[in-house]
N, C-alpha and C positions, 0 to 999 in steps of 0.2 A: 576139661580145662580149656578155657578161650583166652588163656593171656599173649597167647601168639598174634591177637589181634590187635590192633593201631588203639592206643589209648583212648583217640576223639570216638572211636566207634565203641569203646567199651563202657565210657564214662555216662554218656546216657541211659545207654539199656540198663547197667548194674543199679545209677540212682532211683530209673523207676522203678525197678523193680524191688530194692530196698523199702521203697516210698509205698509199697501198694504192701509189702509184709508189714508195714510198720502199721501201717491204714485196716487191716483185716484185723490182727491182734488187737490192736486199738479199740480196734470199733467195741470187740468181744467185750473187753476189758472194761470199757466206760457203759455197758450196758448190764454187765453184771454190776457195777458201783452203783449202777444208778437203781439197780432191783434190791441190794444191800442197804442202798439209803431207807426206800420205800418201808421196806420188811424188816424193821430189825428184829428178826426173830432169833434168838443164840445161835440153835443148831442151825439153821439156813445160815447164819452169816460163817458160821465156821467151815460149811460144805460150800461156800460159793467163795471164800478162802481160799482152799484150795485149788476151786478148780482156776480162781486169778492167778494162782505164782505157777498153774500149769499151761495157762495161756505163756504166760511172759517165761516159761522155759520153752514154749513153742515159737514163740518169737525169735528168741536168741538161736534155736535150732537152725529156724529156716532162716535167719542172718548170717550164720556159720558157713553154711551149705551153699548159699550164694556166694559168702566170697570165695569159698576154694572153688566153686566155678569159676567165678571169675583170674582167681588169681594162681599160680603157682606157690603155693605158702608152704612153709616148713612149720610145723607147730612142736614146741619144745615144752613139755611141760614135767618140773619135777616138783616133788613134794617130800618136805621131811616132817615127818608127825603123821598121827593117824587123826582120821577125819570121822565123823558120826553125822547121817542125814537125820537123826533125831535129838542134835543140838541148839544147843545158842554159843554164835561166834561173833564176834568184833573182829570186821575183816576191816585192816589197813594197810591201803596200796596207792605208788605212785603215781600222779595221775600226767598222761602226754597227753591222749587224744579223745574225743569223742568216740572211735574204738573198745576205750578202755572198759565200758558200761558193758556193751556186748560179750566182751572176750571172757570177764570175770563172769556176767548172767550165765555164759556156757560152760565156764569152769563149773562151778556149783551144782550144772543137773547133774543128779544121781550120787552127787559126792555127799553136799552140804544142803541146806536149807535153803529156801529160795532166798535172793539178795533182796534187801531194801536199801537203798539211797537217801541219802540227805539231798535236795533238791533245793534249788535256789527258785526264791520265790516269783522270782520272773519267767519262768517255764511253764508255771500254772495255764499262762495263756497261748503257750504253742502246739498246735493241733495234733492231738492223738496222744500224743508225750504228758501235756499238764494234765489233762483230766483222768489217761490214764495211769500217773502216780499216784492220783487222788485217790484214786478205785483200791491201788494197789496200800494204800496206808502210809505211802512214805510221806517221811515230813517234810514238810515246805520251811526252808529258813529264810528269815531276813536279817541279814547281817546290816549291822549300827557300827558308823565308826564311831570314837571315840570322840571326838568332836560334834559327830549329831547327838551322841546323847548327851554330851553334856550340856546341847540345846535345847533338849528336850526329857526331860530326867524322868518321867514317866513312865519311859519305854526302856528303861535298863530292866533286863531281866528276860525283858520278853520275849527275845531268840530262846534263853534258856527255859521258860515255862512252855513255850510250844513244842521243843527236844522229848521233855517230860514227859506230853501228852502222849506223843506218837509213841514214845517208846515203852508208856504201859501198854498198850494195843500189844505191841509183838511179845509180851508176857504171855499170850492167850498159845500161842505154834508157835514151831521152832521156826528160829528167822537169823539170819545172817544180815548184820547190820554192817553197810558198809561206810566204810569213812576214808574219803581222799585225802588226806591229813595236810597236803599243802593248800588244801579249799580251794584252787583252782589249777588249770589245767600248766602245764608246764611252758613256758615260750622265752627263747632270749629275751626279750624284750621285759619281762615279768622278773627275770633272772636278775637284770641290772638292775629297773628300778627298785629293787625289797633288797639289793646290795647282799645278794646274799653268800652263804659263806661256802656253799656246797656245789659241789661243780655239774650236778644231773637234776638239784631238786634247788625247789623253794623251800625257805623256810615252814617248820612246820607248825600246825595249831595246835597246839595241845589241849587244851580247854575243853573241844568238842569231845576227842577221844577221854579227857578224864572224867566230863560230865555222863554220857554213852554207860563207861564203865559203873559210874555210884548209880545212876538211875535203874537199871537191870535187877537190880535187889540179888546180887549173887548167879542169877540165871546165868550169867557168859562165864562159861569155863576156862575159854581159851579165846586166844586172839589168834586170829590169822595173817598172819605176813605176809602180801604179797608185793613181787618185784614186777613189773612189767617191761618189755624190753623189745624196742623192734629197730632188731643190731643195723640191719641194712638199707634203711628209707630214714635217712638225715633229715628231710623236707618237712611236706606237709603229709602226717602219714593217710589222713581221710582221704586226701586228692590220689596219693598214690595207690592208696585200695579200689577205691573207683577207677582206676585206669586200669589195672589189672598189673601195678607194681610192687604190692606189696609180698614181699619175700621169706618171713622168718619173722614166727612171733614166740617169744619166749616167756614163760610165765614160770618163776618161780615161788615157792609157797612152804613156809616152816610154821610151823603150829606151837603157839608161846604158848605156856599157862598162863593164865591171871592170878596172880599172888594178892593178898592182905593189903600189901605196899602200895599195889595200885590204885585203891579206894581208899577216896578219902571226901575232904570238901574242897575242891579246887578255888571256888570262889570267895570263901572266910579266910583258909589255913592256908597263909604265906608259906609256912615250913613246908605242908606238902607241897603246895603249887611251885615252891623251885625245887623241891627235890624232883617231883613229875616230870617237870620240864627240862631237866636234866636226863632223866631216866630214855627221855622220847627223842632228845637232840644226838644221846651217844646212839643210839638204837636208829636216828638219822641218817649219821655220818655211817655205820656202816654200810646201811645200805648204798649207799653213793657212794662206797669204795667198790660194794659189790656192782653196781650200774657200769662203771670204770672198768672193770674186767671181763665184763658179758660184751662192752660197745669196742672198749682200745679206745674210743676218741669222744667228741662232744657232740651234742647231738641236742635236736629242739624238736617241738611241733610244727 
């Protein structure tokens, strides 16, 4: 443990050193994608598969293991439901910090199937990160407001036919598909302008998680619930991990079925799409009673 040392002394070392695990797995990661592109040969792509979600559980490892060097952490993790490493899950969790990627990546070894992310398509070009989600099969979205398509009517859909693509891919392994359901990270400032109605989260998207669920063709059995919570760093929690402040990370996790009810056509069937969206808004608000009793008070990125 080095968190006894001056945050200005802890904040460098920990970022390079983050920065050179991110850069190693990376490297690994983008050079397997690149031998996967070359050879598409089945079994090869299936065995270099693998051994890509066991880079990226060696990543999250050796990110784990640096911060509790660095920091003094409490790690709080429960679970209700049983979990299977040779499933399909639809994991949906609140999102605070850039943290969040890592802490789930480590929940998952040895429990669950390696995670994939929905990735915003502007990361594609940041170094180690876009190429290697590329490697890893996760999808790149590009989200269209409502106003650009109506500029350009061409491009409706095509967030959702690229969803499609990727998620026949994870048909082949079991894969834990994850979904931040407010599509972006949490911050007061985010909170007021979406005026929203829940005192820990953004409103949430339904749309992704009910497309996720039809497209699977039944493969996701269950959903996974997860809460994320770090009761004691108000601030910015990335800054206070790199200084050696962060304190207590609390991860809770209940395992839903997927019912009938939940598939449907979100995009044609008005009837499902508000009853969905109902279903996801009260299934919202608990959690963000549940976030209210884990913190006692309010709290941002």
């Amino acid at each position: 443990m080095l968190s006894f040392l001056p945050g200005f002394v802890l904040l460098p070392i920990h970022f390079l050193l983050q920065c050179f695990n991110l850069a190693f797995w990376g490297t690994l990661i983008v050079l397997m994608g690149l031998i996967k592109l070359i050879l598409p040969v089945p079994p090869l792509t299936k065995l270099l598969n693998r051994l890509l979600n066991n880079c990226m559980a060696g990543f999250a490892l050796c990110s784990v293991s640096l911060i509790n060097l660095f920091n003094k952490v409490e790690w709080q993790i429960h679970t209700q439901g049983q979990l299977n490493a040779k499933g399909w899950y639809l994991m949906m969790a609140n999102h605070i910090s850039w943290l969040d990627i890592v802490v789930l990546m480590h929940f998952a070894t040895g429990r669950i199937p390696a995670t994939k992310f929905f990735i915003k398509r502007e990361l594609l070009w940041v170094p180690f990160i876009g190429l290697g989600a590329w490697a890893l099969d996760m999808p790149f979205m590009r989200r269209y407001s409502q106003q650009f398509v109506a500029r350009h009517p061409h491009l409706k859909g095509k967030d959702i036919e690229a969803t499609r693509k990727s998620c026949q891919k994870f048909q082949q392994l079991p894969t834990t598909m994850v979904n931040f359901v407010e599509g972006t990270r949490f911050t007061e400032q985010k909170h007021n302008a979406k005026r929203s109605p829940y005192r820990h989260l953004l409103p949430p998207k339904a749309g992704g998680v009910a497309f996720t669920l039809a497209t699977m063709d039944n493969l996701l059995s269950h959903i996974i619930d997860v809460t994320l919570v770090y009761p004691d760093n108000n601030g910015h929690v990335m800054m206070d991990l790199l200084c050696g402040r962060l304190k207590k990370v609390i991860i809770e996790v209940q395992v839903l079925p997927v019912n009938t009810d939940m598939i449907g056509d979100y995009q044609n069937d008005a009837v499902f799409r508000a009853s969905f969206q109902q279903w996801i808004n009260r299934y919202w608000h608990r959690k963000d009673q549940r976030i209210q009793e884990l913190t006692g008070n309010e709290w941002n990125n």
